[in-house]
N, C-alpha and C positions, 0 to 999 in steps of 0.2 A: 486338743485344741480348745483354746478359750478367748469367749467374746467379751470382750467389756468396753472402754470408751477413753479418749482423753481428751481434754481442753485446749483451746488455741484460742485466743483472741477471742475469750470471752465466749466459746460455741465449745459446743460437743459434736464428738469424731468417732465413729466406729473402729475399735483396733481388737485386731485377733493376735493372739500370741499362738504360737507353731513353733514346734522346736524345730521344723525344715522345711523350707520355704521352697519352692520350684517356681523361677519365672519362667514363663514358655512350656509352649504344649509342641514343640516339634519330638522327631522323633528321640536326639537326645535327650529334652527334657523330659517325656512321658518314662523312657527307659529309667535314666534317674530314679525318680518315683516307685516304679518296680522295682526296681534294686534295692531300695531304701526298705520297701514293705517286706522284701524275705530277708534284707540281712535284721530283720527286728525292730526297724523306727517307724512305729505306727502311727506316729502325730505330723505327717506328711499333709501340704497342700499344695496345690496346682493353681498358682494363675496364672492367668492368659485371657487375651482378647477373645480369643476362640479358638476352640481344638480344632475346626476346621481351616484354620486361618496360618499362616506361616510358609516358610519354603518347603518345608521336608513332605507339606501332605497336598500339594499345590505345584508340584515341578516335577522335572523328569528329561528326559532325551530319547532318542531312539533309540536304544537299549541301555538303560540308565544303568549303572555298575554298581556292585561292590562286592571290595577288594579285600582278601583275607590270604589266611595261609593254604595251601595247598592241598587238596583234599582226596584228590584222585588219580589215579595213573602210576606212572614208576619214577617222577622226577621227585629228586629227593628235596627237602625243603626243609626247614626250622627256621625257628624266631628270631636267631638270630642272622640266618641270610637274609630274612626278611627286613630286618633291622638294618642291613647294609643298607637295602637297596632305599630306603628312603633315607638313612642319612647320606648318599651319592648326591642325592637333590641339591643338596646344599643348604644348610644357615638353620639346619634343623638341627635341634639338643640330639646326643646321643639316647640320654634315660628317655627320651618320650619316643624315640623311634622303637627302642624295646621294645617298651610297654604297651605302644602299639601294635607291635608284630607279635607278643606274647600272647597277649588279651584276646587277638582276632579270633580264634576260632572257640572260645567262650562265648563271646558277642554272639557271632555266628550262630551258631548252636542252639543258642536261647532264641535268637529270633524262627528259626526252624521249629521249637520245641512248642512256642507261641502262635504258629501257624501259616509261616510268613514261608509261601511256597517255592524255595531254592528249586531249580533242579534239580534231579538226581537220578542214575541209570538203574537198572534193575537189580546191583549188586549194592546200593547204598553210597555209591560212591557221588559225592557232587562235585558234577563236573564244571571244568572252568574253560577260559579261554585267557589269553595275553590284550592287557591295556595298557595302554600308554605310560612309559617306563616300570615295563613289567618285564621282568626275564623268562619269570613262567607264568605258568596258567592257571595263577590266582585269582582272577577276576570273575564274576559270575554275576546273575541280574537272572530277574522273572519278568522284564520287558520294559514299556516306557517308564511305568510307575512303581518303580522298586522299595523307593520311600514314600510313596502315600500306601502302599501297601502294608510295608514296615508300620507306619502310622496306624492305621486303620487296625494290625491286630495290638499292638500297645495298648492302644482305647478300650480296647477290650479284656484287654489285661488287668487295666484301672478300672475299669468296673466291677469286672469281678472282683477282685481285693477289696472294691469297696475305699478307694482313694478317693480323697474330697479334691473335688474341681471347683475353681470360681472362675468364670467367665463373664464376658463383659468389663476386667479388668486391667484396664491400661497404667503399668506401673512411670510414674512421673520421678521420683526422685529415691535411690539409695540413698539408706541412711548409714554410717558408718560414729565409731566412739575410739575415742583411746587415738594415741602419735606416735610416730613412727615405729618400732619394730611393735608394739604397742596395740596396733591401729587394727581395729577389724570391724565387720558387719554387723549392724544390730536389726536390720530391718528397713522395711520400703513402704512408701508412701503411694496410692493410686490412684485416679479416678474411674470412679466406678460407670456403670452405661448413663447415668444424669449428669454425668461430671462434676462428681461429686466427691472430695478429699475421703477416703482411709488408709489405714495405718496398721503395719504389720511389725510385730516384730518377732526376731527370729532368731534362736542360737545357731545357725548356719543360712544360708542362701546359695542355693544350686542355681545359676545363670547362662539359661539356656535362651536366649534374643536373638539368635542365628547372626548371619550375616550381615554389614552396613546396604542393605537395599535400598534406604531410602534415601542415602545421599548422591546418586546419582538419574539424571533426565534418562540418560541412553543403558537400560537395565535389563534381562530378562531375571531377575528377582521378580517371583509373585506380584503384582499389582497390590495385594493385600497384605504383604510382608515389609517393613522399614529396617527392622534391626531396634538391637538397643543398646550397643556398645558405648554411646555417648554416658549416658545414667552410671555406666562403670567409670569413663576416662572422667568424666566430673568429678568422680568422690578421689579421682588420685590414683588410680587404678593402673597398674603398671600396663604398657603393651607391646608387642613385638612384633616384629618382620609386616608392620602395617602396611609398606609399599605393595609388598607382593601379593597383588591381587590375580585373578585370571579373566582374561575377556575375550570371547569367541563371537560369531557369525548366531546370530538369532531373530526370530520373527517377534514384532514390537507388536502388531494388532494382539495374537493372543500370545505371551512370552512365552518361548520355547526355542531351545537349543537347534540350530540347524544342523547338525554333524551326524557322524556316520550315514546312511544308504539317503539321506537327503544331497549331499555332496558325490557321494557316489556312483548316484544316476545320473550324473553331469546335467543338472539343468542349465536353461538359460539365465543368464546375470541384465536385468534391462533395467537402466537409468531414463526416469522420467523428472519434470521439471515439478513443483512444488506440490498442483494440484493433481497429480498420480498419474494423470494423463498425457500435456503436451509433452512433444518432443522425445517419446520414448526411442528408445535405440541400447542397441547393446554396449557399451563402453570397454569392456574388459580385451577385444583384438585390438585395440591402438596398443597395449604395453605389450603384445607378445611376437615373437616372429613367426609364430604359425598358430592355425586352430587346433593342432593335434597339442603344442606343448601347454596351449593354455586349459585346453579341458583334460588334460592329465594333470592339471597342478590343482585342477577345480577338485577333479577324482582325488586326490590326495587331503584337501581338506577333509574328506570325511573320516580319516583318522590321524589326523595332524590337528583337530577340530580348535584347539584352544591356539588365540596370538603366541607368535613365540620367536624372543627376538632373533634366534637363532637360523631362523626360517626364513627371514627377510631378505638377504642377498643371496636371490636365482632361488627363492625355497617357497614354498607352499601360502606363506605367512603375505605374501605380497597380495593374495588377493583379499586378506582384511585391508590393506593401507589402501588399494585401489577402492574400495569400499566407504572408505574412511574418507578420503578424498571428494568420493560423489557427495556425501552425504554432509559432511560438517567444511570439506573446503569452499565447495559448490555450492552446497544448501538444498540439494534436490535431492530425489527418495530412491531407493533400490529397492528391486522386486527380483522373488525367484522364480520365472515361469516354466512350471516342469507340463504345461502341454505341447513346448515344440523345441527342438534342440537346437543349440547355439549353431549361428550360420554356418555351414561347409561341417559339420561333423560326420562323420564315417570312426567307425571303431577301428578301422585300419590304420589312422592316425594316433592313436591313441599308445600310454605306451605300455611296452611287456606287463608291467606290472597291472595296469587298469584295466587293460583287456583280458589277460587271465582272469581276473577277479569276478569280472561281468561274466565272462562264458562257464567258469564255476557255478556261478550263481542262478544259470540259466536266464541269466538276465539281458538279452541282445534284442528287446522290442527297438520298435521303431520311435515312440517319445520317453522322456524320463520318466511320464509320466507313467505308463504299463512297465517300465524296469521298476520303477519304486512298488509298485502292486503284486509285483513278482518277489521281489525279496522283502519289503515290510511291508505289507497293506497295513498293518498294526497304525504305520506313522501317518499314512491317509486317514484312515478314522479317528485318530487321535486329533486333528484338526477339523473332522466332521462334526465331533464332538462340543467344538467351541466355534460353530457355525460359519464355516472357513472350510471349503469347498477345490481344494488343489486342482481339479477335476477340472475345474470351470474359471479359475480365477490365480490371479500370479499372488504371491506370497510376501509382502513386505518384510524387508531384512535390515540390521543395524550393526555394528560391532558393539558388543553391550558385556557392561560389566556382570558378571558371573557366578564367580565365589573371593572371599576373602583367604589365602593359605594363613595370613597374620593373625591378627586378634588379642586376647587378654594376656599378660603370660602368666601361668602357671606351674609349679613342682611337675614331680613324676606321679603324685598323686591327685592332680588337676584342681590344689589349692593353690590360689592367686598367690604372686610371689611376693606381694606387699599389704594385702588384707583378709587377716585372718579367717575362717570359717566362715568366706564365698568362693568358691568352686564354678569357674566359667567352664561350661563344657558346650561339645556341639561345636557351629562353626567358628563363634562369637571366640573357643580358646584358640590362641595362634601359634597351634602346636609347628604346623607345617609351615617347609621354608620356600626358597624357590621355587622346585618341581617339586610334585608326590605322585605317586601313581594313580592310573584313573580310579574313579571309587573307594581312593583312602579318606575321604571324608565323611561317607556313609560307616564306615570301619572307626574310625576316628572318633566321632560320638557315643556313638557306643561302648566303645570301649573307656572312654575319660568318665561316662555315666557311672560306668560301673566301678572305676575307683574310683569317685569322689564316695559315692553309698556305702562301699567298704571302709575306705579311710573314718567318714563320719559314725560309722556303725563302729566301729574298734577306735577310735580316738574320741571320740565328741558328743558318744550318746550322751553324758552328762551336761545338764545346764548350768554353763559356766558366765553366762553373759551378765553383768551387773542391769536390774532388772529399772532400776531408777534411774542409771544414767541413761538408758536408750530411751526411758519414758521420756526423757527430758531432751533428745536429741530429734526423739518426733514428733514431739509437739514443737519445736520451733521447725521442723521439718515442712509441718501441717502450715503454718504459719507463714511459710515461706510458701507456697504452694499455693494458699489461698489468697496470696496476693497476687503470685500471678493470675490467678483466675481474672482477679480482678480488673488487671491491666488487658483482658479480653475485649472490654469495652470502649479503649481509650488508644488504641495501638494505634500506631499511622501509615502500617499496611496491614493485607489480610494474611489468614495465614496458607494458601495458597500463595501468596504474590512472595511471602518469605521463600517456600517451597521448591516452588520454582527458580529464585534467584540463587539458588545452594546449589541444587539440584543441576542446571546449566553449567555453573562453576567448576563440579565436578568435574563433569562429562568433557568438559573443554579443554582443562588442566590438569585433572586428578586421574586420567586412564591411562590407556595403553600408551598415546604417543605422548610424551612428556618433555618440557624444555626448561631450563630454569630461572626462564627473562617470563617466561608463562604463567611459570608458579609464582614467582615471586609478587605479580603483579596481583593472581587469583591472592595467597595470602593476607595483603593489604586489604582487597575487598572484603575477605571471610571474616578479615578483625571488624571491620567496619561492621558488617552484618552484625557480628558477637554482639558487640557492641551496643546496637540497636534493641536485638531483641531481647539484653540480658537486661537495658532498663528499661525499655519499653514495652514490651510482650509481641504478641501480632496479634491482629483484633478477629474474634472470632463472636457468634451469634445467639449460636445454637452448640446445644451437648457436645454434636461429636464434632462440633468446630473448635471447641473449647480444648478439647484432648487430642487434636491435633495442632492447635495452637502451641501446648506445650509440650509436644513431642517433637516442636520444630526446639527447641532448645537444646536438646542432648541432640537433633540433627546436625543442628548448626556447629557445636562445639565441635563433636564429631570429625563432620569435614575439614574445621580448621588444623586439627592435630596431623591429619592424615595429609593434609599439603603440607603442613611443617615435616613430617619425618618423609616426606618424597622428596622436598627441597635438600634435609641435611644427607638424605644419599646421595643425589646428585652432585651436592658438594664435595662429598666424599670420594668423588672418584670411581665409585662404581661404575656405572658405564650402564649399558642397556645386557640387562637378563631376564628370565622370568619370562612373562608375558608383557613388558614393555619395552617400548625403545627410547631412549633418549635423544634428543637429536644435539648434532651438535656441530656445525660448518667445519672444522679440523678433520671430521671421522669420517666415516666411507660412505660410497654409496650404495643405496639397494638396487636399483635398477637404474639400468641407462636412459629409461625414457621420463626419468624426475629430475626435477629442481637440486639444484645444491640447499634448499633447505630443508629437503629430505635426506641429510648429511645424518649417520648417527652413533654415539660414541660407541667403542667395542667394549665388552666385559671386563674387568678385572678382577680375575677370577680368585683373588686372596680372598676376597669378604666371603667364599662360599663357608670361610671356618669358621666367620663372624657371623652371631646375631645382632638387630637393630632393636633397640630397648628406645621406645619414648614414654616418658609419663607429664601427667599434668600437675605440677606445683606451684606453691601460693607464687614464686618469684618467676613464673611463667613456663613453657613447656620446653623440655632437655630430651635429647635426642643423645643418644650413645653409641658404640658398638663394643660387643664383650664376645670373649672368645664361647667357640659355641661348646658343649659339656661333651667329651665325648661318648661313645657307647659302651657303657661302662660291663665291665668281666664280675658278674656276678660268681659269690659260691656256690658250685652247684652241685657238692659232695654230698648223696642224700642226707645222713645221719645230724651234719652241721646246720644244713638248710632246716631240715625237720623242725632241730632244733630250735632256729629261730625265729619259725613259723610260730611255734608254740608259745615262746614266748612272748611273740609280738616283735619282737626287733625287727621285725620289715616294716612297722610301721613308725618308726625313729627319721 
């Protein structure tokens, strides 16, 4: 690593040269880094806001998952069933499901070997259980916090190695050189905790920004986590399957997943008017014909837990739109009160399935509240934790955006398909399509960490980056940057009033329910916002106003892209999959007791072979669909394979 300086408009700029860059301290990025250090790249740096900051060491669920190959018992299993089963999902590349299901228990293993406490029975074997589109019992967790866990022994891993971290660094603008097949990364631009311009540059960049959290109002995304996938789609950065996001049932005071044994314990559902108090009542018995089918459909969200449009007529998914309904048709707030059960409840109402489950579990108290203490106290303390008391007080709930399955696209070696030597890994790459199984994204990161640092370790150790044209790409970088700072002063809104105006946008138009007299109306505004803040800034005061000021710019672009590629599927004929629905008066209803403009279109289920490719170009933003690659039949004769180990032809 070397420090030196470059010029901008007359001022000098701190700039390090690194020949591998890591944005993000989440769990894929810290992995990254580790991988980078044993496969031999010692000139490794980490920035980040802060290692304690992001999704992966800051979220969780009631038994947060992750998903690998199969590790105990007698069902038999390999990479490649494993590899089916997520290309089933739909609109996913064949090579990345491989390589996914290949890689998992590598991943796996290393995170065990680093300390990261898997279960496992007295024979060695770690044992699993079945998640959501799992055939077997891949799936496994060490409780709410499986990735701050993950996180916590990585850090430690960085330490010991002795990897260089900079924190306090909020990366403002990728810098990229060179046109089309041409075109790749030379380095990024940040402001440091004064808000203050430097300058990196880099023969690779590992981009690890997680998820778009910040573009939407209704999230359970970290409070302290935004994403930075905007910073890629700006430099032209190719993306994929961006629609398909996931949005489930979660508590907005402190964000956290409501699913599994929180749904479970069938609490009460009670709709109050704005100020959390008047007019409370339960709302959810007007849509059902009895209290037994409605608290067995409540019972079923706990592992149905994610929207799904599939679920909507007579299916579990109804009670997000009822949900959705109070909240954004209404305007009034939803609570989950687990000290007293929904009126007329008896388990004898309840159905085969729900009540086996409960009397398995020992779980037949009299409120939700001692059923949830019976099978997880875990998830009770976990809210005592963050001063939110289940015990004494009902639970505010949302339908909130999730995770992104979409994101950057990249090779089978999680090199971006259009800018050479950056490598998005983590959630920010949008390997997965449709559905994936639960915990394929804790699986997922890891594993893309791990071949970007092989690929970069056997292709790219050498510095091949022309060292004057990047100088020259960031200092007009710098240049560009310190004007906006400037326009910090002069904006004619703040950058909370930008924030919030994206952010509401999203939440109204860009989730789950979707129309496209909706979107098209959101995109007119989004250009208009663009618009505004690309020449006027938002006005900001102070430091960390200033670098939120211009992390509303890669927000703002952000969201524009991601209502352009929801609009061109919509057009497309898609229909409602995934975790959205599109409404549309021609197409059915979900339930008898709604409006015809809760009409909404049915799937058409040819795109599942197609992927959606949009990228951002000088002649405005192009949306596609390309056939998706399939899972491709490797050699896998030892002697030829060996062969081409040795000689590197896997990395061709």
């Amino acid at each position: 690593m070397e420090k030196t300086s470059i010029s901008a408009g007359g001022k000098s700029f701190p700039l390090t040269k690194v020949h591998t860059l890591v944005i993000g301290s989440g769990a894929a990025g810290l992995n990254a880094a580790v991988q980078l250090k044993q496969q031999g790249i010692d000139d490794v740096l980490i920035v980040t806001e802060g290692l304690q900051k992001g999704t992966s060491i800051n979220t969780g669920s009631d038994k947060q998952t992750y998903y690998k190959l199969s590790l105990c018992g007698a069902d038999a299993d390999a990479p490649r069933l494993m590899a089916d089963n997520y290309y089933e999902g739909g609109s996913m590349h064949g090579d990345l499901a491989l390589v996914e299901a290949s890689l998992s228990v590598r991943a796996f293993v290393n995170l065990v070997n680093i300390g990261v406490p898997f279960p496992q029975d007295k024979f060695g074997q770690f044992i699993g259980y079945k998640t959501d589109h799992d055939p077997r019992q891949r799936a496994t967790s060490i409780g709410p916090y499986t990735s701050r866990d993950m996180c916590r022994s990585l850090i430690k891993e960085v330490e010991r190695q002795g990897i260089a971290v900079q924190e306090d660094c909020n990366i403002v603008k990728l810098v990229t050189v060179g046109k089309g097949d041409e075109k790749r990364i030379a380095g990024a631009v940040a402001l440091n905790r004064d808000a203050e311009p430097e300058a990196f540059v880099a023969e690779n960049v590992v981009f690890a920004t997680g998820g778009p959290g910040g573009i939407y109002k209704t999230s359970v995304y970290p409070g302290v986590h935004t994403g930075g996938i905007g910073l890629a789609l700006m430099e032209g950065a190719a993306a994929q399957s961006l629609p398909e996001s996931q949005y489930g049932l979660a508590s907005i005071k402190f964000r956290w997943n409501v699913s599994g044994t929180y749904m479970q314990v069938i609490p009460k559902f009670i709709s109050t008017e704005a100020d959390g108090v008047s007019d409370a009542k339960e709302f959810l018995p007007e849509y059902f014909k009895s209290v037994g089918e409605m608290n067995s459909m409540v019972f079923l969200k706990g592992y149905q837990w994610p929207f799904d449009s599939r679920k909507v007529n007579g299916g579990s998914s109804l009670i997000d739109i009822f949900v959705y309904i109070e909240t954004e048709v209404k305007g009034r707030r939803v609570f989950l009160d687990f000290r007293e059960n929904p009126a007329g409840f008896t388990f004898e109402d309840l159905s085969d399935e729900a009540r086996e489950y409960l009397e398995n579990s020992k779980a037949l108290q009299d409120t939700p509240i001692a059923r949830l203490h019976q099978m997880n106290p875990g998830a009770i303390e976990l809210y005592l934790d963050n001063n939110i008391d289940v015990w004494k007080e009902p639970l505010e709930v949302a339908v909130c955006a999730q995770h992104n399955n979409g994101g950057l696209a990249a090779n089978h070696w999680w090199e971006s398909s259009n800018i050479g030597h950056l490598f998005p890994v983590g959630e920010v790459n949008g390997s997965h399509g449709v559905y994936r199984p639960g915990g394929s994204a804790l699986n997922s990161g890891q594993v893309g960490s791990i071949r970007a640092a092989v690929f970069i370790a056997n292709k790219y150790k050498e510095w091949s980056l022309d060292e004057n044209l990047a100088k020259a790409a960031l200092e007009d970088a710098v240049s560009d940057v310190s004007r906006w700072l400037a326009g910090c002063d002069s904006a004619p809104k703040s950058w909370q009033e930008e924030r919030q105006e994206l952010q509401e946008r999203m939440s109204r138009a860009g989730a789950h329910i979707r129309s496209a007299s909706e979107i098209e109306k959101a995109i007119e505004e989004a250009k208009g916002q663009w618009k505004r803040i690309n020449e006027s800034g938002c006005k900001g005061d102070s430091a960390r106003a200033k670098v939120e000021a211009l992390r509303n710019r890669q927000l703002c672009f952000a969201h524009m892209l991601y209502l352009e590629s929801l609009l061109f599927m919509i057009k497309s004929g898609v229909g409602s999959r995934g975790s959205a629905m599109v409404l549309d008066k021609a197409g059915s209803l979900p339930h008898a007791t709604l409006g015809d403009e809760w009409r909404y279109a049915s799937e058409d289920q040819a795109y599942r072979g197609k992927v959606q490719e949009t990228v951002a170009e000088a002649g405005g933003i192009e949306n596609r669909w390309i056939e998706r690659r399939e899972i491709p039949e490797s050699d896998t004769w030892f002697e030829t394979a060996w062969a081409a180990y040795r000689n590197g032809e896997i990395y061709e």
